[in-house]
C-alpha positions as CSV (number, residue, x, y, z in Angstrom):
1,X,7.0,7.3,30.0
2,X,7.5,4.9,27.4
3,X,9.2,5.9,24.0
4,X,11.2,3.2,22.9
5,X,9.9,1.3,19.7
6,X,8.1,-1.7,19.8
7,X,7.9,-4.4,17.2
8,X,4.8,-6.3,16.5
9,X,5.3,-9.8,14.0
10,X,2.1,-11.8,12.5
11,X,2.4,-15.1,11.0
12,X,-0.3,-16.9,8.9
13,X,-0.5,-20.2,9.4
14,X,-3.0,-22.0,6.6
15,X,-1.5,-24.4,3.7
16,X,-2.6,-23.2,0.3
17,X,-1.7,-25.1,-3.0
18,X,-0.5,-24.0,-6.7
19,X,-1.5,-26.1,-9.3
20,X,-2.1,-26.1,-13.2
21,X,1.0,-23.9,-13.7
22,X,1.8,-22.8,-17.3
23,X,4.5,-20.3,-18.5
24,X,4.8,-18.8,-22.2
25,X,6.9,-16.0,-23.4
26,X,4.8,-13.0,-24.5
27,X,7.1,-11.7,-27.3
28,X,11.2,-12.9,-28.6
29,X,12.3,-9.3,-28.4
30,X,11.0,-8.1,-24.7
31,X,11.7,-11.4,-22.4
32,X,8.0,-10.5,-20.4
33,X,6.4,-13.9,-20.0
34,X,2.9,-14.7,-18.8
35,X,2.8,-17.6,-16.3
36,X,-1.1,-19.0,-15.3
37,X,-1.9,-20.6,-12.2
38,X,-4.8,-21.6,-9.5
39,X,-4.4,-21.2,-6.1
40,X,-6.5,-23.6,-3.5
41,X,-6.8,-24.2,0.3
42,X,-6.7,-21.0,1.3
43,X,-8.8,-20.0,4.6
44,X,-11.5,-17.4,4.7
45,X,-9.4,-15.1,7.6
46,X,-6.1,-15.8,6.3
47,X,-3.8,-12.6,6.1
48,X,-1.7,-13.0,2.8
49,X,0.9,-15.1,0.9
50,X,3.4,-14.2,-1.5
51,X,4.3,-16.2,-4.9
52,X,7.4,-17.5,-4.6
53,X,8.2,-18.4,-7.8
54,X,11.4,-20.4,-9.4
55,X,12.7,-20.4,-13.1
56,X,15.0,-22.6,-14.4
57,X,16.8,-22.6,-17.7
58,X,16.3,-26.7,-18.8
59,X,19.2,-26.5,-21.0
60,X,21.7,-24.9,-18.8
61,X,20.3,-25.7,-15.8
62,X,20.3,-22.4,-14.4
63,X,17.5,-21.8,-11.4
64,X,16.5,-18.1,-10.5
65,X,14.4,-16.8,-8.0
66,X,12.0,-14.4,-9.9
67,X,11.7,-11.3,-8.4
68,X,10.7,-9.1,-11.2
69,X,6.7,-9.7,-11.7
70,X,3.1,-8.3,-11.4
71,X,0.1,-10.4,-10.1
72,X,-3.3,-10.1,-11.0
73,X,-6.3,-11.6,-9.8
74,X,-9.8,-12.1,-11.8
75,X,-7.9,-9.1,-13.8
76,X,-7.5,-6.5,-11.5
77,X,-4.0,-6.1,-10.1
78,X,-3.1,-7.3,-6.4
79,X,0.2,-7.2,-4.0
80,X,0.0,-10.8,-2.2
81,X,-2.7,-13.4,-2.5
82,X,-5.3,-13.5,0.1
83,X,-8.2,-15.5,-2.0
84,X,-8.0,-18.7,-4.1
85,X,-8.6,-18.2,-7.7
86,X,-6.9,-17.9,-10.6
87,X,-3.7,-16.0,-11.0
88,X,-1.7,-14.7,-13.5
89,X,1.8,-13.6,-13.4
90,X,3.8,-11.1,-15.7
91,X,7.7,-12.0,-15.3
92,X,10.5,-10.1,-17.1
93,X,12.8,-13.0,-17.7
94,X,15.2,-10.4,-18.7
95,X,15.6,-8.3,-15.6
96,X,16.4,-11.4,-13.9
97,X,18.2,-14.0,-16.1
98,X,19.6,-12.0,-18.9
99,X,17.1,-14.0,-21.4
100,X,15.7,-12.2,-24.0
101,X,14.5,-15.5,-26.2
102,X,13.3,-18.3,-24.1
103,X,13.1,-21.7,-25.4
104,X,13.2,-24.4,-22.5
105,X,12.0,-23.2,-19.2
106,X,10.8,-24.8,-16.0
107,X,8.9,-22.5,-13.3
108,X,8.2,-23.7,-9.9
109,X,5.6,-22.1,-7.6
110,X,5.2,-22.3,-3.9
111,X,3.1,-19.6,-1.5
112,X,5.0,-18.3,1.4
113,X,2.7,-16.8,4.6
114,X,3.2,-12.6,4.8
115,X,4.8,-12.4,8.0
116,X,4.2,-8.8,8.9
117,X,6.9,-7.0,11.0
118,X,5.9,-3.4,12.0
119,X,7.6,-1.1,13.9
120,X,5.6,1.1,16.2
121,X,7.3,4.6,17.2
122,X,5.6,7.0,19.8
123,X,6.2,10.3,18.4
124,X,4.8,12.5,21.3
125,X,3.8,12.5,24.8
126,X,0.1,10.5,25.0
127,X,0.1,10.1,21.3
128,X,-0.2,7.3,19.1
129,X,2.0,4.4,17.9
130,X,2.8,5.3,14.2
131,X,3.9,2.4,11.5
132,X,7.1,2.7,10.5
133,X,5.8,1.3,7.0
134,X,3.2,2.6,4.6
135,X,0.2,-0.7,4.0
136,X,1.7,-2.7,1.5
137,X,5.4,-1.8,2.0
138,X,8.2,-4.4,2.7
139,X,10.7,-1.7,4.0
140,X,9.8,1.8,5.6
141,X,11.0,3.7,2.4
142,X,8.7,1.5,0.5
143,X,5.8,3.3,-1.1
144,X,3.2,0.6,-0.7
145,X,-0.1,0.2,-1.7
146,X,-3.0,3.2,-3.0
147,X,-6.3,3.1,-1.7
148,X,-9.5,5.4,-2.8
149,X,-11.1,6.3,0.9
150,X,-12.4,3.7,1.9
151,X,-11.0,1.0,0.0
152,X,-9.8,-2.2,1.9
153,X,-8.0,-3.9,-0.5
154,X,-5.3,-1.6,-2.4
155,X,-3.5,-1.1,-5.7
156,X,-0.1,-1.1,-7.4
157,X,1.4,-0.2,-10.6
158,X,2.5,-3.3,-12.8
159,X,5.5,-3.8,-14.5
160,X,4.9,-1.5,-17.3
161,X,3.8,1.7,-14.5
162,X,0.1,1.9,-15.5
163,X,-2.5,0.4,-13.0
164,X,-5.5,-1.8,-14.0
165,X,-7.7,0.0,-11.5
166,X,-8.7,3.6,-12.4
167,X,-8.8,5.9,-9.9
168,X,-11.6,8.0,-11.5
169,X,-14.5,9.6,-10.8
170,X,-16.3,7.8,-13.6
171,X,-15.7,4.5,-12.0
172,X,-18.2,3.1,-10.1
173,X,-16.4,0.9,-8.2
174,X,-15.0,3.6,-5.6
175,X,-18.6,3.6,-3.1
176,X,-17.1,6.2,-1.7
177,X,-17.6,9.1,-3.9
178,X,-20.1,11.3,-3.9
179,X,-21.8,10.4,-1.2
180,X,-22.7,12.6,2.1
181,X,-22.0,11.8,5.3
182,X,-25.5,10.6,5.9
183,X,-25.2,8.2,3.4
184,X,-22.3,6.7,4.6
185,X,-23.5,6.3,7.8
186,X,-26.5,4.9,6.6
187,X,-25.0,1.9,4.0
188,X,-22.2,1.4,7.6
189,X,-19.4,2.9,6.4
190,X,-19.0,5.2,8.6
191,X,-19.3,5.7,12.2
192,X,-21.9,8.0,14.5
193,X,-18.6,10.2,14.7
194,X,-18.2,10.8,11.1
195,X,-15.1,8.4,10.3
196,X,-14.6,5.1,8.5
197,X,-16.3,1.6,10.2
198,X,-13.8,-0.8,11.5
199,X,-15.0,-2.7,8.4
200,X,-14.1,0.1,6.1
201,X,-10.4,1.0,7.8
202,X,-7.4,-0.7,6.0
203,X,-5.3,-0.5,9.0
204,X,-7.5,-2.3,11.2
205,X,-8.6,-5.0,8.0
206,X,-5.4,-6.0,6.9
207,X,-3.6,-5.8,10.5
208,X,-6.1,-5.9,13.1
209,X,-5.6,-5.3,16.6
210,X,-5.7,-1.8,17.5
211,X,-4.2,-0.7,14.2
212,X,-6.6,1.6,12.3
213,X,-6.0,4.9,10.2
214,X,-5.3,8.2,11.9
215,X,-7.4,10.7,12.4
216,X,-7.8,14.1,11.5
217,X,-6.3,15.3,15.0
218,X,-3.7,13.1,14.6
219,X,-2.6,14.4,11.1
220,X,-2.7,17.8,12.4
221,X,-0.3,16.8,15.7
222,X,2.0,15.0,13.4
223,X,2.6,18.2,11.6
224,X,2.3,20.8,14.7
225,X,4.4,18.3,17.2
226,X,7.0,17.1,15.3
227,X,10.3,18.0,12.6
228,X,10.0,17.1,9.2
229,X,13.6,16.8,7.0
230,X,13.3,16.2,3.4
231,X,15.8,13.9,2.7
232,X,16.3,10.3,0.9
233,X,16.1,7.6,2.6
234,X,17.3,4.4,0.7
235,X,17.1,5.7,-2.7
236,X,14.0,7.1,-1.8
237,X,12.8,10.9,-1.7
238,X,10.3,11.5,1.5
239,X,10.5,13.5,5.3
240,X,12.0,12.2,8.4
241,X,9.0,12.8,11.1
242,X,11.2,13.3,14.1
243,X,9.5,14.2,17.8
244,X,10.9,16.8,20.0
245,X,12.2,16.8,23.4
246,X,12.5,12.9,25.2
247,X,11.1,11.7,21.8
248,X,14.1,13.1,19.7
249,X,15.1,9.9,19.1
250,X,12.0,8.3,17.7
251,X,11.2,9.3,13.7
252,X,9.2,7.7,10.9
253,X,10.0,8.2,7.0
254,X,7.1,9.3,4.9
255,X,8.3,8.4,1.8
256,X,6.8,11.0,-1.5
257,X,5.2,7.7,-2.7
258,X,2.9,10.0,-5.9
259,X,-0.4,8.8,-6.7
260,X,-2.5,7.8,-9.1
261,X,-4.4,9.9,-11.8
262,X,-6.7,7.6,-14.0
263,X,-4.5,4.5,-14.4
264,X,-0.9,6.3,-14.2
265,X,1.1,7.4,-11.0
266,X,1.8,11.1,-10.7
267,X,4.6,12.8,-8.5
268,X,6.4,9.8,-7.2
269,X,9.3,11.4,-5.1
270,X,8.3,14.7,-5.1
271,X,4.7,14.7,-3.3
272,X,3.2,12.3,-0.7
273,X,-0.4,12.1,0.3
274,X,-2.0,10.3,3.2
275,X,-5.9,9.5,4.3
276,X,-7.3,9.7,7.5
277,X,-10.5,7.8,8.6
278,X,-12.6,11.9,8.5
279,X,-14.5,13.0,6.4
280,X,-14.0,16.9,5.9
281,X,-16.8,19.3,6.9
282,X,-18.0,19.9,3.4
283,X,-19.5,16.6,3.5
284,X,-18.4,14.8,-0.1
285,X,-14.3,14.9,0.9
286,X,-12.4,13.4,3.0
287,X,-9.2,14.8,4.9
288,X,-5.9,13.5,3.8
289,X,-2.2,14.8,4.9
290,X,-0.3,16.4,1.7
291,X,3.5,17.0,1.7
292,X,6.3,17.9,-1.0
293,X,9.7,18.8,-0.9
294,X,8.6,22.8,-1.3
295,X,6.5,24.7,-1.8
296,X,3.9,23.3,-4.3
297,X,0.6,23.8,-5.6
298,X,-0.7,20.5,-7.6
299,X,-4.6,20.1,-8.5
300,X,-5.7,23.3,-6.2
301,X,-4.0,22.2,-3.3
302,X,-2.9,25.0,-0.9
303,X,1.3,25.8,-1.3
304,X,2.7,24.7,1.5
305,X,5.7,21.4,2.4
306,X,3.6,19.7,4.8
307,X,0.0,20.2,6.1
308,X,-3.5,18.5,6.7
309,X,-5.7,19.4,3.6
310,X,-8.6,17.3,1.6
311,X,-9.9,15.6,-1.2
312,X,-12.3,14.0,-3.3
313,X,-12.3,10.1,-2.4
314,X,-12.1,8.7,-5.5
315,X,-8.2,9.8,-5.3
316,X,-5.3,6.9,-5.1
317,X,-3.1,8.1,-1.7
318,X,-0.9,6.1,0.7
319,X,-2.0,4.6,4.2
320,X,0.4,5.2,7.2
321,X,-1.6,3.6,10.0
322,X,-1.3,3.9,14.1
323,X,-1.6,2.2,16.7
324,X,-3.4,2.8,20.0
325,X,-6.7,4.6,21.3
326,X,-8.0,7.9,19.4
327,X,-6.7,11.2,21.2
């Protein structure tokens, strides 16, 4: 019986370029500066870079590595760099250097490949591997990206806590929404069993392999076969997911990672959402895991800490993926 946790580690290996860089302070009194640049050589199947990105103060000769910033990408906000294009970068020179006016500056820009390290934790006899990370987090407490069902690229709040993609109803850029089963089956989003195309799963896009999102069964095990202990983790509210029995010593953290309403994030540390790959048998939902630190009833959701529940797909929530055959 295997139980001990496994790490997997990907490396990209393509050799992109930054070029035409170009920094200037946005206002004297705030120290947020916008820095341009285009991004080239990057192949089709790569997996993601990260900006790393230098500043240096030319009259001081100061160098900092910037840590504080937002990337977008054609305008919409983005968490690594997995196309070329141009990019644009919103740095708070004062959360890292102390500057508030900025007169001479020098800002060097180099792309480094995402090397992904995920732990994989069995929880339960014959189940899944489970992530020990939430997609788009660089630490298990991290909160990661948000994704409308469906969605294979993901979003983040900017500096300033407001996203530039609306998690709305109105917007016609979720496919998702509204649409029946049929339909989605129809335009290949979903599978003959009723859950999201390998295409169409995060998990399985952005890690591959036999990483994919879990499924409804799953959700309801996690909660039914497991202990959950709200606690913080890091600075972070959340649950330790602990198994029982021989796996008493294997747990993930959930962390209460909020999500989005409109352009703004709702409930950070106190509630945490999750989509599986189902639909829900009302046909225009899909089924999603809801927890909060008690007993709590946001948007019409049942009271209850931790349960398998639904909503509309248009909705922002986290990804926890696994790893292994369906149950």
């Amino acid at each position: 019986m295997a139980i001990i946790a496994v790490t997997a580690i990907e490396f990209v290996s393509a050799e992109p370029t930054v070029t035409d860089i170009t920094a200037k302070q946005r206002y004297p009194w705030n120290g947020l500066v916008d820095i341009s640049c285009k991004v080239s050589g990057i192949e089709a199947d790569a997996g993601g870079y990260e900006f790393a990105v230098v500043a240096a103060d030319k009259d001081t000769g100061r160098e900092c590595m910037v840590s504080t910033f937002s990337i977008q990408h054609n305008g919409e906000e983005v968490p690594d760099v997995c196309d070329n294009g141009d990019y644009s970068l919103l740095w708070n020179a004062r959360e890292d250097m102390g500057h508030v006016v900025i007169e001479r500056m020098t800002v060097r820009i180099t792309l480094e490949a995402l090397a992904v390290s995920v732990g994989k934790v069995q929880l339960w006899e014959g189940g899944p591997y489970w992530a020990d990370r939430n997609i788009g987090a660089k630490k298990p407490e991290g909160y990661g990206l948000y994704f409308w069902w469906g969605d294979t690229r993901g979003h983040r709040p900017s500096l300033d806590g407001k996203f530039s993609f609306n998690f709305s109803s109105a917007n016609s850029a979720i496919y998702t929404y509204g649409k029946s089963v049929s339909q989605l089956q129809s335009a290949g989003w979903l599978t003959s069993g009723g859950v999201l195309a390998p295409s169409h799963d995060v998990a399985y896009v952005k890690w591959g392999g036999a990483w994919r999102m879990p499924t409804k069964q799953e959700f309801d095990d996690l909660n039914s076969k497991c202990d959950w202990t709200w606690t913080t983790q890091n600075g972070e509210n959340g649950y330790v997911v602990r198994g029982r029995g021989a796996y008493a010593s294997n747990s993930i953290f959930l962390p209460a990672a909020g999500y989005p309403v409109s352009l703004s994030l709702y409930g950070a540390g106190l509630i945490g959402i999750y989509w599986s790959s189902a639909t829900h048998p009302n046909n225009i939902d899909s089924v999603c895991l809801f927890f909060s630190s008690s007993s709590y009833n946001p948007g019409g959701y049942s009271s209850g800490t931790h349960f398998t529940s639904f909503s509309s797909r248009h909705c922002g929530f986290s990804i926890r993926p696994v790893h292994g055959p369906t149950n």
